[in-house]
Every structure is written in structure tokens, then in C-alpha cells.
N, C-alpha and C positions, 0 to 999 in steps of 0.2 A: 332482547337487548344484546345480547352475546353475538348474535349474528352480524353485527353492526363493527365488532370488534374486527382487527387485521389476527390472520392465525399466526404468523410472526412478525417481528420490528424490524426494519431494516436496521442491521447495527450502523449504516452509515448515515442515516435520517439524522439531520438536524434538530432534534426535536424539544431538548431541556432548556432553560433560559436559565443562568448564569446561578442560581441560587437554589434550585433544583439539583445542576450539576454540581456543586461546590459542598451538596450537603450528600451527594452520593460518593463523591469523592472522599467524604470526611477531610472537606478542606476549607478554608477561608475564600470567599469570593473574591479577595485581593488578589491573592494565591492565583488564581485561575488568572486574575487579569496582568498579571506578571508575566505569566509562561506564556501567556499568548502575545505578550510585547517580545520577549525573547523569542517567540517564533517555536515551543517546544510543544505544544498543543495550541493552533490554532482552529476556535471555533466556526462552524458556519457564521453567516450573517443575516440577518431581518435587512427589510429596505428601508428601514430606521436604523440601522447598523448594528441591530443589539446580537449578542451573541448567541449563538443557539450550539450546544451540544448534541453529541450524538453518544450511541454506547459502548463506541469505540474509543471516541475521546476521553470519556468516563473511563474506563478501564486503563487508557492511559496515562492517566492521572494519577491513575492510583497505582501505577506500575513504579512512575517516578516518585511518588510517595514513599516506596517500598528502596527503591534506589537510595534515595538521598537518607531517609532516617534511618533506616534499616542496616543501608548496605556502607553508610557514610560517603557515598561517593558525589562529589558536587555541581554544581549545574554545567558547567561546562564539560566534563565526564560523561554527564547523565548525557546532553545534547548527540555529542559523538557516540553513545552505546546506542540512542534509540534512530542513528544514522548509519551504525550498522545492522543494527535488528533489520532495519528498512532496505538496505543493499543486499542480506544475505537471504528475507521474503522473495525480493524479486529473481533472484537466483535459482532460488528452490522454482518459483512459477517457470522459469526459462526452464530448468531441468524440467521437470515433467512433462513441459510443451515435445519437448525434445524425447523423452520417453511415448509419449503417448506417438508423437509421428513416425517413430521408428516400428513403433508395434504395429502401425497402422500400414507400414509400407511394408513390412515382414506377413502381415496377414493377406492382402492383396498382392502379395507377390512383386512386389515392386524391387528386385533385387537390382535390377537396370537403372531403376529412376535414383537420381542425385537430388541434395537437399544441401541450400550454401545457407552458411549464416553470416548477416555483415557484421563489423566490430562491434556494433551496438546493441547485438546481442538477437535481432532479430533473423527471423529464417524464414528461408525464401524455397518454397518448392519448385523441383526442374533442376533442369541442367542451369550454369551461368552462363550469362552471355558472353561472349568472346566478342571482339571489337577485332573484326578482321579488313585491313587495309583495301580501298576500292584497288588498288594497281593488283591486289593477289588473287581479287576473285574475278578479274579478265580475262 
């Protein structure tokens, strides 16, 4: 029977239906369907529309649990803290991208090769393209 089981959950599976997540949260199902009006955990959806949680959103729940009664800080607060949590995640993922290709060009001896990132934070290996005028390369 255990064979049959996953060896781990995806923490981003959709998997709990509103009253499941509401009682791991240690929160009201209202609760849940508020913050997902406000847009602060929004769940997956069934093709009946119904919500489905995951373990992440679970845990996020319970972060802003911990914000609002804990920390006193209120929905609008919390919104903007768990909007930098989320700008300063994807920062750390860019650094490390950036770490790992630099070790990667330092180990293969890439002392020659250049790596540009555009504003967006994305990086592009190689040299950059130069936009040279057809009358100069005549």
C-alpha cells in the first residue's frame, strides 16, 4: 500500500479544498476566502472553481496569522511585507544564477567570455550584440 504513496508532495500541488486548508491554517474558511478576494493567498482552482490549496499556501497563511495577531501589523502591511518577501526571493534566485555562472566560467576558463544582463534582471551569455551601421562595414 505505501508503494502507491508519492515519496514527497509537491509543496506547490493544489491539493487541500478550503476546509482542510482553513483547519491547518487554524483559521476560519471565511478567513481564507477573504485573503483570496484581497488577492494575499490566492488558491489554485477546480474546473468547478472551487479552491484548492497547496503547502505553501498553507504555510502562508499561517505566516500572515503570525503577522497580523502576533506582530499587530494589518492587512495592508502584511500585503506589502509578503511583496517584498517575494521581490527579495527572486533576487537571492538572480544572485545565485549569477554565482553559479560565474564559477562556471572561472572553472572552464572562460576569462575571455562576457555575460550582459538586461534591466530585467535576466542574463544573457556571450558578448552583446553591437548594432554596427551598414555604411561602416563597407
Amino acid at each position: 500500500m505505501s508503494a502507491q504513496l508519492p515519496d514527497r508532495i509537491d509543496p506547490d500541488a493544489p491539493i487541500f479544498v478550503i476546509s482542510v486548508a482553513a483547519q491547518l491554517a487554524e483559521m476560519h474558511p471565511q478567513t481564507l476566502r477573504g485573503y483570496d478576494r484581497l488577492g494575499l493567498v490566492v488558491p489554485g482552482r477546480t474546473r468547478g472553481r472551487g479552491r484548492r490549496y497547496s503547502l505553501r499556501d498553507i504555510a502562508k497563511l499561517r505566516h500572515i496569522q503570525h503577522l497580523s495577531q502576533t506582530e499587530g501589523i494589518n492587512l495592508e502591511g502584511i500585503r506589502r511585507i509578503l511583496a517584498l518577501e517575494a521581490e527579495l526571493e527572486d533576487l537571492q534566485q538572480q544572485v545565485a544564477q549569477l554565482t553559479s555562472l560565474v564559477k562556471h566560467l572561472h572553472l572552464t576558463g572562460g576569462d575571455t567570455r562576457l555575460f550582459t544582463a538586461a534591466q530585467t534582471g535576466e542574463v544573457h551569455l556571450g558578448r552583446p550584440r553591437v548594432h554596427t551601421p551598414r555604411a561602416l562595414t563597407r
